[in-house]
Structures are given as C-alpha cells and as structure tokens.
C-alpha positions in Angstrom: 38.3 61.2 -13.5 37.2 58.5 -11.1 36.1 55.1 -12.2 32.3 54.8 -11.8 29.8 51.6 -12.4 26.4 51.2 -12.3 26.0 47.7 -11.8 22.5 45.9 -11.7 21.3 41.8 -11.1 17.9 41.5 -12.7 16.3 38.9 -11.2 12.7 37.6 -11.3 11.6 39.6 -8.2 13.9 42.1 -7.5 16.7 44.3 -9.4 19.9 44.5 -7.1 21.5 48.0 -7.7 25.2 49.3 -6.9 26.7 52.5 -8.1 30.2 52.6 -7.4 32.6 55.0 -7.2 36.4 54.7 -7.1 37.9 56.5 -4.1 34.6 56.5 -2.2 34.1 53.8 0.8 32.3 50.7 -0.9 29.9 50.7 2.3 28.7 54.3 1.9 28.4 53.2 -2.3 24.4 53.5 -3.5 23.0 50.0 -3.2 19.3 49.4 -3.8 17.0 46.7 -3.6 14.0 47.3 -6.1 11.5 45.4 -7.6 12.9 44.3 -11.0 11.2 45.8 -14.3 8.7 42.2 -15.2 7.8 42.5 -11.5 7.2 46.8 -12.4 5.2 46.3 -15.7 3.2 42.9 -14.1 2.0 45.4 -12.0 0.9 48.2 -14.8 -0.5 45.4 -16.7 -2.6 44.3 -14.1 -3.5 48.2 -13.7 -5.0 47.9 -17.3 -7.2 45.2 -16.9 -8.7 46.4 -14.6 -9.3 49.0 -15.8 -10.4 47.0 -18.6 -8.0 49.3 -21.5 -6.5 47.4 -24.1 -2.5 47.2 -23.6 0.2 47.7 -26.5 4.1 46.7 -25.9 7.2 47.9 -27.4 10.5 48.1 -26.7 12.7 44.7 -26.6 13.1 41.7 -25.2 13.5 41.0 -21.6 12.8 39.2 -18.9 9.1 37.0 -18.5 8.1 35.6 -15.5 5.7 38.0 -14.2 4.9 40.4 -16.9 4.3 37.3 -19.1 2.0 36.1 -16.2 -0.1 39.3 -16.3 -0.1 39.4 -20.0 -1.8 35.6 -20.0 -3.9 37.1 -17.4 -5.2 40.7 -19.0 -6.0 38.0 -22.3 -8.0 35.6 -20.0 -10.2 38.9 -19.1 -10.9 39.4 -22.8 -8.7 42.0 -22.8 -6.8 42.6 -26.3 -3.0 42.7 -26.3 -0.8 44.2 -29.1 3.2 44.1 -29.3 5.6 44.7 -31.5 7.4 41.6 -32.9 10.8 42.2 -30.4 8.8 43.0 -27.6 7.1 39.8 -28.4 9.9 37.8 -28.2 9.8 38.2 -24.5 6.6 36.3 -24.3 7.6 33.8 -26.3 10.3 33.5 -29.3 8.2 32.0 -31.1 5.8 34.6 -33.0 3.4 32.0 -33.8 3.4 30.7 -30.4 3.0 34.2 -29.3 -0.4 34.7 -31.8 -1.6 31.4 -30.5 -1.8 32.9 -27.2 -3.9 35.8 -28.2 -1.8 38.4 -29.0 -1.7 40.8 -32.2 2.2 41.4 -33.7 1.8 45.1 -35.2 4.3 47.4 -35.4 1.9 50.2 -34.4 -0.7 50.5 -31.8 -3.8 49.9 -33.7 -6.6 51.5 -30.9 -6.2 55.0 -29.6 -6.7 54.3 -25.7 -4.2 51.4 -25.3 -1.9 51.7 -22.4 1.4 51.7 -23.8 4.2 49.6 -21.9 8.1 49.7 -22.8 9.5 46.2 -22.4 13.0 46.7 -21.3 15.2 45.0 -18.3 16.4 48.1 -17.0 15.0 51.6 -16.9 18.1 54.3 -16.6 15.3 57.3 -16.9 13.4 55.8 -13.3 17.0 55.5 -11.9 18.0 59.0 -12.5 15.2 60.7 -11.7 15.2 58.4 -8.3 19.0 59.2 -7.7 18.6 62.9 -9.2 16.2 63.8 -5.8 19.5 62.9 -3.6 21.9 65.1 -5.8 23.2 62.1 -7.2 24.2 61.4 -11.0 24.3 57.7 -12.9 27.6 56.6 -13.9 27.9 56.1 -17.9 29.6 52.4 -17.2 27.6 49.6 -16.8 27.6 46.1 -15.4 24.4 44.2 -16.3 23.5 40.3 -15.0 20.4 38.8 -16.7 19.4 34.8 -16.5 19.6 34.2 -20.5 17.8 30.9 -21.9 18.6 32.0 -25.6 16.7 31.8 -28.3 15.4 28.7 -29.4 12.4 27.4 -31.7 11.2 23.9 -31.8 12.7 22.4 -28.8 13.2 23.0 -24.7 14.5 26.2 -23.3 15.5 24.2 -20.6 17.4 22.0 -22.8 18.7 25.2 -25.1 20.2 27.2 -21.9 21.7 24.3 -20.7 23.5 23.6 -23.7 25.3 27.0 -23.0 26.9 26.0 -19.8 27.8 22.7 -21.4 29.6 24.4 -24.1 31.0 26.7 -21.2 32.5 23.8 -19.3 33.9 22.1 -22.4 36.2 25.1 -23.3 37.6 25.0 -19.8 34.9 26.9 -17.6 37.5 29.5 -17.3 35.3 32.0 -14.6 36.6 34.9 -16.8 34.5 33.5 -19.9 31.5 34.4 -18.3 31.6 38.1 -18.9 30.9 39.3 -22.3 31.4 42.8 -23.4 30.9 44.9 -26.7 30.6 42.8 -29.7 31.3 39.5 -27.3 27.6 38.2 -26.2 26.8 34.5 -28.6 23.7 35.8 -31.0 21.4 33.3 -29.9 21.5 35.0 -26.0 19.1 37.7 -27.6 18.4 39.4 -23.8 22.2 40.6 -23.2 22.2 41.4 -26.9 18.7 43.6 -26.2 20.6 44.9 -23.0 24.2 45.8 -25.0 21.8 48.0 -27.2 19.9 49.7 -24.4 23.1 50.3 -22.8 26.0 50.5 -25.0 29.3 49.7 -23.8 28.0 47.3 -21.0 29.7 44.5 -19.8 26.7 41.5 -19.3 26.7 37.9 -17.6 24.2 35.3 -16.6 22.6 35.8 -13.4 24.3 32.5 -12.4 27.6 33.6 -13.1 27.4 36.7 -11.5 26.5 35.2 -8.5 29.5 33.0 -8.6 31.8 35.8 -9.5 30.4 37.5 -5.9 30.2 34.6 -3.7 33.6 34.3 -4.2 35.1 37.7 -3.2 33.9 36.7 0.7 37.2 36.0 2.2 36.8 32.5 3.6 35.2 31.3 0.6 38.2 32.8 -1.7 40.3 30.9 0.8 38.8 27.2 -0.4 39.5 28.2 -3.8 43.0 26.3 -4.0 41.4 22.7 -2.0 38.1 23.6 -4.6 34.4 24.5 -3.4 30.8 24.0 -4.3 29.3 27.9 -4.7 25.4 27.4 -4.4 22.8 30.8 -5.2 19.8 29.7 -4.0 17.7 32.8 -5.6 13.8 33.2 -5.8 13.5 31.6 -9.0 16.5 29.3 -9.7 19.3 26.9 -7.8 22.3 27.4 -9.0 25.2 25.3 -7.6 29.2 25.5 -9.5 32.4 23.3 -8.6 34.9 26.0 -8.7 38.9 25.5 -7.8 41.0 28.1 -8.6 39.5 30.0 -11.6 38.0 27.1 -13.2 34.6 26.4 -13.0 34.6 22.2 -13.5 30.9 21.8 -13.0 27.5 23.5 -12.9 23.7 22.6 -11.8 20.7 24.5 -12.3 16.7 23.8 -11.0 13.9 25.6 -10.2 13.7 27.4 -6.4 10.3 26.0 -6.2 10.7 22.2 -6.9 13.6 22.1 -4.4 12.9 21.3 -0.7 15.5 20.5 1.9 15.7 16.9 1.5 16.1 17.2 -2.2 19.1 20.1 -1.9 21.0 18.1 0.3 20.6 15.3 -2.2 21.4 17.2 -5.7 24.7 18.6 -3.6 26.2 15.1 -2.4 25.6 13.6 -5.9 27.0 16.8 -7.6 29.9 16.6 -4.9 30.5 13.1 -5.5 30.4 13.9 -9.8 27.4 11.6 -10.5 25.1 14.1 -10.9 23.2 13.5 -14.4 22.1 16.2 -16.5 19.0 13.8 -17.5 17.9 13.5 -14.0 17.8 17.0 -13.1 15.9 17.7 -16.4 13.6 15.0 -15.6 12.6 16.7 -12.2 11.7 20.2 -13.9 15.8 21.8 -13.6 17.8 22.7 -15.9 20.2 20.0 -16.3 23.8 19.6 -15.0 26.9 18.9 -16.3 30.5 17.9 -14.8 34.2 18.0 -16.2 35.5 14.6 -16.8 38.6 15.8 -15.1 36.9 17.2 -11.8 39.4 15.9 -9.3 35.9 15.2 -7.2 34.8 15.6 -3.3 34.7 19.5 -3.2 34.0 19.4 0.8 33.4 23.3 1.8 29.9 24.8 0.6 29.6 28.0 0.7 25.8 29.7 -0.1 24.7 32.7 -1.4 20.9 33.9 -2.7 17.8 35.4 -1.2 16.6 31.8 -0.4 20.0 30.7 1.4 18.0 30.0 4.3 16.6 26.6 3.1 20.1 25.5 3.4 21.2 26.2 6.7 20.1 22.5 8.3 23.1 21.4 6.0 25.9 23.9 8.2 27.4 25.8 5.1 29.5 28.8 5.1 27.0 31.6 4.6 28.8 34.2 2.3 29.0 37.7 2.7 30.9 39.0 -0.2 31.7 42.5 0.8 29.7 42.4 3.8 26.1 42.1 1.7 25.2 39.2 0.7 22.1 40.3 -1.1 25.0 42.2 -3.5 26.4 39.4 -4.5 25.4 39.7 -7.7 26.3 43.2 -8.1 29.4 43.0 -6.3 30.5 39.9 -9.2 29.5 42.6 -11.9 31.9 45.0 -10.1 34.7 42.4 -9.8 34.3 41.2 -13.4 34.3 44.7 -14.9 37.2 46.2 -12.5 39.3 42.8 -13.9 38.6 43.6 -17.5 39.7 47.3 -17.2 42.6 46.0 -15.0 41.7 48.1 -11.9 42.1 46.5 -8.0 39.1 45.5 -6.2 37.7 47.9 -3.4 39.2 47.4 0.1 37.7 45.0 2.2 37.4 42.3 -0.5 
C-alpha cells in the first residue's frame, strides 16, 4: 500500500493543502491554496447578520482572527450569539471574558432559526467532496500546522506563546521537537489537542515550525546548514525568523506582519544576527518576544526567506527559498518532511 498524507498549514488567510502520494511525482501531487476555515466561517457569519438571524457555534477550538472579527461584528449589530463553552474558547479562553463580550455559553441552541456554525480548523467533509468531483480520495494520514498561543488566563498570550519557544530553546531547540504526534502535544496548546481529536493519528506543529522545517528542504538553503542560517517566514499575520545550524534551532523571533516595515525588518535581523536581540523589546513593539541560546556561536550571515509576504524583504538581497520548487508549500512540504522522518521514509526526489 503506498504511503499517503494529507498535509495542511492553517494560516490566518489561507489553508495551504498537499496530498501526497508515495510513488507519484511530487509536482503532479494535489496542492491547493484555499481560504482557511476563520476566513470560511467570517464569511457565513457575516452572511447572518445580514441577514439579521441569530448565530449558534459548536464544535472546538480553532483559529480567531477573522471569525472572532465577524463575531464582535454580528454582536455590534445587536445580533445575539450563542456557543458552546469549547467553541467558545476560540474567542477567548476565558469564558467570562467571552460573556463580557456578549455572548451566551449554552450547550444547546436556545432559538429555533439560529444559523448554526461548526468551529473547526479543518473541514475533511469540504475536502472530499471537493477532491471526490476529480476521482480523487483523502489519504487517512495527516500532517496538520496551526500557530498555537496556548491556553492561558490572567496574563498575555503574547507573553504565554512565547514562553513555549523559550522552553523549546532551553531543551536544545532540537528541529525534531517541533512535531508532536498522538498523545505528544503539551495540554495547555489546546488547538493541536482540538486538531489530534478531529483527526486522530495526526502529526501537528506550529505554523512557525513548519515553515522552518520547509524552508529548509530548498537545496541552497540546506547547504548553509553546517556555516548556520537565519530562516525568516514572513506570512500574512506573523514574522517569524529562527537561527538554525545543523538541526538545532539556537534562536527564534516572532512579531506581527503588520507592525513590521522594511526599515524595522532589516533592523530586528542584524540585532537578532548579532544575538542582542531582547525578548522585552520585541514585546514592547506589539511581537511576540525573542529569545537566543547563550551558546549561539553568533553572525549567522546567509538569510534565506520564505512566507506570502517575502516580498518586503527583497531590498535586503536574501536567498528566496523554494523548497520543492513552491514556495507557498513550505509549510506543507515541512509537514511532509517531519512526518516522512518520524515513519522513517526518504524524502520525495527533487528535495
């Protein structure tokens, strides 16, 4: 029987999709760009108020952004909004936060004509009936990358996320640590948890991570690995940049796409570059944080970028990578990597 994955990088705007299949060319493999699911059910949301029908959401948690956007908006209309207490957790984990907002925990819809949404970060019934109109089947192995910030109550989610990578780094930022699968994934990242449920068996990561994982597999930026390299995703939502040699991961930045022009990129990379990159500084300009190895060996010179946004870099000459030869995969194609690597399977030609 030949090996088959569906892997999928959720992102705030757009759910990167590959199907692959051992034995079949990785270039004639399914590989979709869609909009991702809080980009699908922003939409239906918005749908219902105007409309002007009261909404009720089940299901678990997943990604905000978006959907949480519409949901502040259909309440600002008036508009009544139920959800069950885990679908509620995507809006906030918090359930009083959640009822200060507006919104009704129930475990039941209360009114008869509520439009009734399923909160869930991926939607295998929409991808088979999609693939099932081109005589193709879904694999029953999945890869699945989602940006995590982990449940916390009381405190920053900013601060709580970034914790995680700091705990990361500290036992070795080993780029194999990154993948969790059955039974692996820390309780408080409740999203890959949700997602493990929805899809048992599946091997998640961090967005980030994935990205890392992918950028990687481009041939000149594998190459750098031994002198050491700054990967930087610069997706729609978040800046991600790692100091990787080898496969150790000896530092890690994360900010906000939006807050990030080119004179402040080129800025965060020297200073990350040159190790004196604080965590408190990025947090203080609306990131994440940031946080280096004491051991770094320091001055990483190649860059290599990956992301949807990749073009704000190019004034700073990186190496563009193309893991693969698709460089929006990247994602994707680190899902594939880490999950061929646990079942110890070869990578696809060309990588």
């Amino acid at each position: 029987m030949a090996y088959r994955l569906l892997a999928i990088d959720v992102g705030s705007g757009t759910q990167d999709v590959l199907v692959y299949q051992e034995g079949r060319p990785l270039e004639n493999s399914i590989q979709l760009i869609l909009p991702s699911q809080t980009v699908i059910l922003a939409r239906r949301i918005a749908r219902a108020t105007a409309e002007g029908r009261p909404l009720f959401l089940w299901g678990r948690v997943m990604g905000g952004g978006p959907c949480v956007g519409a949901i502040a908006d259909h309440l600002r209309a008036g508009l009544p909004v139920y959800a069950t207490p885990a679908a509620a957790k995507t809006i906030r984990d918090d359930p009083a936060e959640v009822q200060a907002m507006g919104v009704e925990i129930v475990e039941e819809p209360p009114v008869r004509d509520a439009v009734s949404l399923e909160l869930k970060d991926v939607d295998l019934d929409a991808l088979t009936q999609a693939l099932a109109l081109f005589e193709e089947t879904l694999p029953g192995r999945y890869a699945v990358a989602v940006q995590d910030h982990g449940e916390c109550f009381g405190e920053s989610q900013r601060r709580f996320r970034f914790r995680h990578w700091e705990s990361f780094i500290r036992a070795g930022g080993r780029l194999e640590a990154l993948a969790y699968g059955p039974g692996e994934v820390p309780p408080y990242l409740t999203r890959m948890a949700a997602l493990q449920q929805l899809l048992p068996g599946a091997l998640v990561m961090d967005t980030g991570a994935a990205a890392i994982h992918g950028a990687l597999l481009d041939p000149v930026a594998d190459a750098e690995r031994t002198a050491g390299l700054i990967v930087l995703n610069l997706g729609n939502e978040h800046v991600l940049g790692a100091l990787v040699q080898g496969d150790r991961v000896y530092g890690i930045f994360e900010h906000h796409t939006h807050l990030v022009d080119l004179g402040k990129l080129i800025e965060l990379v020297r200073e990350f570059r040159e190790g004196r990159l604080s965590n408190d500084a990025v947090y203080a300009d609306g990131g994440h944080g940031a946080v280096i190895a004491p051991d770094y060996p320091g001055h990483f010179h190649f860059l290599a970028v990956t992301g949807p946004r990749r073009a704000l870099a190019r004034p700073m000459e990186p190496y563009f990578a193309v893991p693969l030869g698709n460089m929006m995969l990247s994602g994707a194609f680190g899902l594939l990597a880490a999950a061929l690597e646990r079942d110890g399977l070869p990578l696809p030609n060309g990588s």
